[in-house]
Structures are given as C-alpha cells and as structure tokens.
N, C-alpha and C positions, 0 to 999 in steps of 0.2 A: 260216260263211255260205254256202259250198256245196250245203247242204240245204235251206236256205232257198229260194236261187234257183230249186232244183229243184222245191220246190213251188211253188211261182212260174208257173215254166213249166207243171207240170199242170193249174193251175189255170185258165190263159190257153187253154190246147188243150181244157180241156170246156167251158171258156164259147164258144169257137166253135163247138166241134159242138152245142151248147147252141140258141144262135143260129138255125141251120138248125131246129128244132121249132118248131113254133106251140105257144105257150102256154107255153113255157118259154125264151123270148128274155129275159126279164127276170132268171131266174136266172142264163142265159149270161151275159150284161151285167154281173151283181155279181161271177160268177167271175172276167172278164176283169181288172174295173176290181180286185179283188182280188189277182189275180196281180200285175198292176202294178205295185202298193201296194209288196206282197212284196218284186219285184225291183230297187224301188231304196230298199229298209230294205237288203237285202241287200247290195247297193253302195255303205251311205253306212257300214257298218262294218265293219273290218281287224283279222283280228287276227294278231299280230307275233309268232311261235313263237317258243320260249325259243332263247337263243344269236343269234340275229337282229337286226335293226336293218331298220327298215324306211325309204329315198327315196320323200317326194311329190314329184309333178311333178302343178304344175297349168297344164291348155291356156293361162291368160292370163295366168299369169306367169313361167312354167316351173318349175324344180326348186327346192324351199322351202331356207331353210337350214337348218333344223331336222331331225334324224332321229328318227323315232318307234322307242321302246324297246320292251322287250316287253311283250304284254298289248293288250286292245283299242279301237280308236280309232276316232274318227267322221269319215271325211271325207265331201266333198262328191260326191254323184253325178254322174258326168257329167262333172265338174269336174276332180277331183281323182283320181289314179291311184296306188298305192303300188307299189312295185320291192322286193323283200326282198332283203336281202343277209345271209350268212352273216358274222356276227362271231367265228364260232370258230375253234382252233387251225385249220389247212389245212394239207396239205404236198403238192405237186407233184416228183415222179422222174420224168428223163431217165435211162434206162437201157440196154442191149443187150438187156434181157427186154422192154424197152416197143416195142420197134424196129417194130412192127406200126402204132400208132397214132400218125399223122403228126403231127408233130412233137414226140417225145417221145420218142423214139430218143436214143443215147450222142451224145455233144457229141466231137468230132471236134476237136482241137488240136495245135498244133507247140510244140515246145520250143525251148528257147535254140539248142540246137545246128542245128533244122531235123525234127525226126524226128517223126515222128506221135504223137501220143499221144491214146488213148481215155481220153473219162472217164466215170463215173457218179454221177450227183450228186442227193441229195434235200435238197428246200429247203421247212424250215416256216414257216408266215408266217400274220398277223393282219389286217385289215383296222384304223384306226381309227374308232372307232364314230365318234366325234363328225364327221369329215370324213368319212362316206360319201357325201354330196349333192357333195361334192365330187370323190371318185371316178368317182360316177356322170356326172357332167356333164361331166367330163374324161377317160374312160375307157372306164366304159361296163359293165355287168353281166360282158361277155366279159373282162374284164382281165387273166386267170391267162394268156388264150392270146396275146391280145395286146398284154402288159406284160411280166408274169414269165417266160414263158417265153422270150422274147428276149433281157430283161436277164441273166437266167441265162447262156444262151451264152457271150452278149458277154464278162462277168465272166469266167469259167472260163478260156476263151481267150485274153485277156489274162494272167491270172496264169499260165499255166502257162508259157508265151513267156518268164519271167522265171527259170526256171528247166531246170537240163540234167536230161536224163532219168533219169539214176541219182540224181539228189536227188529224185524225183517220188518213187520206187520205196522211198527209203532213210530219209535222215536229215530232209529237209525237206519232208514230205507236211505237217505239221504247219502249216511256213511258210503254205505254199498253199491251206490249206483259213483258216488267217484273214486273207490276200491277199484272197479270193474274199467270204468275210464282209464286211469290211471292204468294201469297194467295192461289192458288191451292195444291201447296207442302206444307203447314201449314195442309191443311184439308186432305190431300191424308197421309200424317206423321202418323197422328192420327189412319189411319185403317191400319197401317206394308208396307204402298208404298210408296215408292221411286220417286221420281220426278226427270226425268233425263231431259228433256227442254220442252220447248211450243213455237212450231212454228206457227206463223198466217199466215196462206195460202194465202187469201186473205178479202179483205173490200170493203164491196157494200155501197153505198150509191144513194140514190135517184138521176136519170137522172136529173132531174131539179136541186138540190140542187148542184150536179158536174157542171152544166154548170155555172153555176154564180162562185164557187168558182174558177174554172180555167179563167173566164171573168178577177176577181179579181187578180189572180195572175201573167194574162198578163199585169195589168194596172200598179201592182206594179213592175215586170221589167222592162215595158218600162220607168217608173220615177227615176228607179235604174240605164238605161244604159243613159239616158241625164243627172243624178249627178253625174256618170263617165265623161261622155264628159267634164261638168261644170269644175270638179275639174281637168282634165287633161290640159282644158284649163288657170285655175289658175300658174298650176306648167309651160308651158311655159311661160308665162307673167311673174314668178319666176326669170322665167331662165334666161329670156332676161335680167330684170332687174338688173341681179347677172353679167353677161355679160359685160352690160354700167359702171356698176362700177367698172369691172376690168378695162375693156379698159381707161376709167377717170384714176383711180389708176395708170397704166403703164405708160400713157402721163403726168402727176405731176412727178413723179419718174424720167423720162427723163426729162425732162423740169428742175427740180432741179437738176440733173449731170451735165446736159450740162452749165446752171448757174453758180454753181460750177468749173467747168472745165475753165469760163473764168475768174472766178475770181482768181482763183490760177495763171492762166497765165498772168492777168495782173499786180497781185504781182509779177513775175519774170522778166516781160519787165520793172517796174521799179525800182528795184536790181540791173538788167544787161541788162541796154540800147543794148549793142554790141548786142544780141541777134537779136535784129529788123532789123541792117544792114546785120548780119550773113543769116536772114532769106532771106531778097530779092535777095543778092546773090544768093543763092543755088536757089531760083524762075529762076532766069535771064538766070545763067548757071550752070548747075551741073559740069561740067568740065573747066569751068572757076575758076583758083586761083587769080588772080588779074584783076579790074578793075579800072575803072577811074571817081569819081562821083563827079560833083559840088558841093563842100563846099566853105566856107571862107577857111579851113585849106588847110593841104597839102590833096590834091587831085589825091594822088594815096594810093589808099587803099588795105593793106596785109591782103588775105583771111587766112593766115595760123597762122596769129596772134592772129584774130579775133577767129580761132575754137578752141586756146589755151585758150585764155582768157574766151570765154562762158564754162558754165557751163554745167558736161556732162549731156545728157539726157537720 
C-alpha cells in the first residue's frame, strides 16, 4: 500500500500546481480529489507479512481483541491503526562481545561463596500469536528491552547465587542453565512469551579463584589414577590367588584318579592272579606265546591259556 499513497501524494501536488493555471483548475481539482480517494483506499488496507501478526488499536475503543494473521485486511481509515508484531523464532545475547550496545553487555553475578561471576547468556523466545493485543496493551512494541532483557538479569543472578563457583565452572553448569529456564519462562509466561531455551555462552570466574580450583582438580586425579593402580593391583593378586587354587584343585583331582585307578587294579590282581604272569609276558615279548619260567610246578607256561583265562579288558 506504500505505492499507492505515493501516488496519492503526486497526484494531490499536480492538482495544486494544476490549480494555479486558468483553464486547467478543473483538472487540478479531479487530481487532488483523486489523490484523496487514493490515500485513504491506501489506509483502509494492511497487509500482515508472513511470520507476523498484526494489533488494531482503534482511537474509540482502543486495542481490539482480536489479532490480524497473515495476508491482507480492511481497516478503518482514520480509525483504525495496526502495530505489526514479529511472531517468529527471536533470540536476544547478553554478552562481553555485545558490551558496546547498552544494555546488552555480560550480566555481572555473585556466587554462593560471594565471588564475581561473568555470564553470557542467549535466550530464544516466541511471542504468542493469539495474545499479542495483549502484549501490546500491557507492554508495548519495545518489550525485548523493557521485559526480557530485565527478566534475563534478574533470573541468571538469582541462580547463580545458589551455586559455588567451581560447580558453575564444573559438574553443575548443567544445574544452572535449567535453574535459569525454569524461572525465566515462569516470568516471560506471565507477559504472552514463549520460552523456547536458554543457552549459557560462557562462565567467567576470577583468575585466582580458577587457578586453585584447577590446582584442586589436579590433585584429585592424580589420587583417583594411584586408587586405579591400587585396586588394579588388588584384582591381579585376585587372580593369581584364584589361579593356585585351580592348579591345588586339578593336582588333588589327579592325585585321587590315579589313587583310585590303583586301587581298582589291585582289586583285580587279586581276583585274577594270572593277570600279573599275563602282564610280564607281553613285557618280555610281545610275540612270544610260550615261555619257560622257574617255578616249583610245571615250568612251561601256555600264553594262550593265560589270555583265555584273564579277564577281558
């Protein structure tokens, strides 16, 4: 509708110079009342760029409750005024790189202990569409500077107060960035935004106060990697131990077979004496069937009798 007006307006400025000619006053006149025309067709329609949401506020009734979506709309000239608000993602950073543009410098906090701590902090956020008129009439177009970036502060500085400085730095950064969430999107709720996350940049802490915590945390590993060694050393002396007692266990285990083993066979040598003569033969000669051995008896001895008579094995 921009170009409209603008012709609007040319058209109003030759119908004056128009005016000034005799004899062409009448064309002046249709230009002017032309431009007119133009400039409040141009004012009675809006239109709402995409991702937007558009606030009427009309002089005699004030701000409507309704918000105009995207695409274009008819209001009242004269009447009626529309305020465009951004409905998309946004995120505003407080940072030590922003420190130039006032208010929007690093947030300055103390810790449990008292100790300074720098933070840097980006926060994305939503407006909601449906309660924009309500934004607006409670806040105000300017809100990011004087809404969000306050409650930001406020939140960060609180939570970090709950916390000692080498937790900031260490194990509980985690804690504090959803301390900060948490509380933030409670108080951002309250004026129609949307809390989409809260990222923390970064944590400054005093030069002195990091040197000692990292002194601290080298002391505590090196007593963590000699109670590795310690207990690594335990589990072989374990093992060994677990070791001797198989090997004991397997030599018992043998030790009673082979016990066993001669006692069963000295149950059978004395069952079946022949067995022991049977034996030294096959010693003597495997291919010998008869020999001749000093007894009182008869003294030739039948190997073929002998492997009848034992018993088979």
């Amino acid at each position: 509708m921009g170009i409209l007006l603008i012709v609007a307006l040319v058209a109003v400025v030759l119908g004056i110079g128009l005016l000034a000619q005799p004899g062409r006053r009448s064309l002046g006149t249709a230009l002017i009342l032309t431009g007119l025309l133009l400039g409040v067709v141009s004012r009675s329609f809006v239109v709402v760029p995409a991702g937007h949401v558009g606030v009427v506020f009309n002089v005699f009734s004030g701000v409507q409750p309704d918000a105009l979506d995207e695409g274009l709309h008819f209001v009242l000239p004269l009447v009626q005024e529309v305020v465009l608000y951004d409905a998309r993602l946004q995120e505003v950073t407080l940072s030590k790189s922003n420190a130039r543009r006032v208010g929007f410098g690093p947030i300055q906090a103390r810790s449990k202990e008292g100790l300074d701590i720098g933070v840097d902090v980006t926060v994305q956020y939503r407006i909601e569409k449906a309660k924009a008129p309500l934004l607006h009439k409670e806040v105000g177009p300017a809100y990011r500077e004087t809404m969000i970036v306050p409650q930001i502060r406020s939140k960060v500085r609180d939570a970090v107060g709950l916390f000692n400085a080498a937790e900031l730095i260490s194990t509980r950064r985690g804690d504090l960035e959803r301390s900060v969430t948490t509380a933030l999107r409670e108080a951002l709720a309250q004026k129609h935004i949307i809390l989409e996350s809260v990222l923390l940049r970064e944590i400054r802490i005093p030069d002195t106060v990091a040197r000692v915590i990292e002194e601290k945390q080298t002391a505590e590993q090196q007593v963590q990697i000699e109670e590795n060694r310690r207990r690594q050393a335990e589990i072989a002396a374990q093992r060994r131990v677990i070791e001797a007692q198989a090997e004991r266990d397997a030599a018992i285990l043998k030790a009673e077979g082979e016990a066993k083993a001669l006692e069963l066979r000295g149950e059978a040598l004395k069952r079946y004496p022949q067995v022991i003569q049977l034996t030294v033969a096959e010693k003597l000669a495997p291919n010998i069937k008869t020999i001749m051995l000093p007894t009182d008896g008869n003294f030739l001895l039948d190997l073929r009798k002998l492997e009848e008579a034992a018993p088979a094995r």
